[in-house]
N, C-alpha and C positions, 0 to 999 in steps of 0.2 A: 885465418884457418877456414879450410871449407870442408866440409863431409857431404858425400856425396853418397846415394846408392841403392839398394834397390827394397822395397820396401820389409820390414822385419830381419832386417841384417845387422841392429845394435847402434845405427847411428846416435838417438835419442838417449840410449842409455851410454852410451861414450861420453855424449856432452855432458849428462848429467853427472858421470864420474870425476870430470875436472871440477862443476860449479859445486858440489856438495863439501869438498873441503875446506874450499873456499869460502865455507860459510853461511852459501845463497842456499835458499829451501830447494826440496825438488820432491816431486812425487813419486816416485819410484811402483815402477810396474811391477805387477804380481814374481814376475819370475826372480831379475836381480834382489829384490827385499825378501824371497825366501833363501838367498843362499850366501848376500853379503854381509857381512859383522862388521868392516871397516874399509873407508875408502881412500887408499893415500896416491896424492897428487907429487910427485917433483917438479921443481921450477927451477932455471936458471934464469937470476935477472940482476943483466949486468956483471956478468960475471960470477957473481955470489949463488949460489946451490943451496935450495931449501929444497923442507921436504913438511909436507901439512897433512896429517888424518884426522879422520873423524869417522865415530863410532856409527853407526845405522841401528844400533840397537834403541826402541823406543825409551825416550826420556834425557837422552844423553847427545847436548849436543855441542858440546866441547870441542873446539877445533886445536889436534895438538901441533907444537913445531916439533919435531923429531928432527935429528941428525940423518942428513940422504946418506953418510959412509956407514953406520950402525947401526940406522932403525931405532936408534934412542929416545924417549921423550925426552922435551926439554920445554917442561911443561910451564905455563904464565904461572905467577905467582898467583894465590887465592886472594892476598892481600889487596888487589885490583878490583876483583869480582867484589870480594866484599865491601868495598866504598863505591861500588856501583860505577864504578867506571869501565867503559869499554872495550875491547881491543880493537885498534887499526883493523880496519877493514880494507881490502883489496877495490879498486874502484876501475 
């Protein structure tokens, strides 16, 4: 994927829209962090149709798998979190 363009046109905040679901930090400029609450990515891979948000509100950084045909969560068990184990990361 390439983005391309002319300076202050959202390229930076585009990229950042896919990697923040995903899990990976991102600094988010003055504008987009006043007016996002959550940011959801779709993925097709392989076939199979996910869908991943995650809150932008400070403190919350829970990446959910939602349903791409409902918007549903379909959220990881707490019982993971609680024994300290991680979830699969995207690499």
């Amino acid at each position: 994927m390439c983005v391309y363009g002319p300076i202050d046109t959202g390229k930076t905040t585009l990229v950042d829209c896919i990697k923040y679901p995903l899990g990976l930090p991102v600094e988010w400029r003055q504008v987009p962090s006043e007016r996002l609450t959550s940011v959801t990515v779709h993925l097709r891979i392989e076939g199979m149709r996910i869908a991943l948000r995650r809150s932008t509100v400070a403190g919350t950084g829970t990446v959910e798998l939602i349903s791409p045909y409902d918007g549903k969560s379909r959220r990881t068990s707490r019982r993971h979190r609680a024994a300290g184990q991680r979830p699969a990361r995207c690499r």
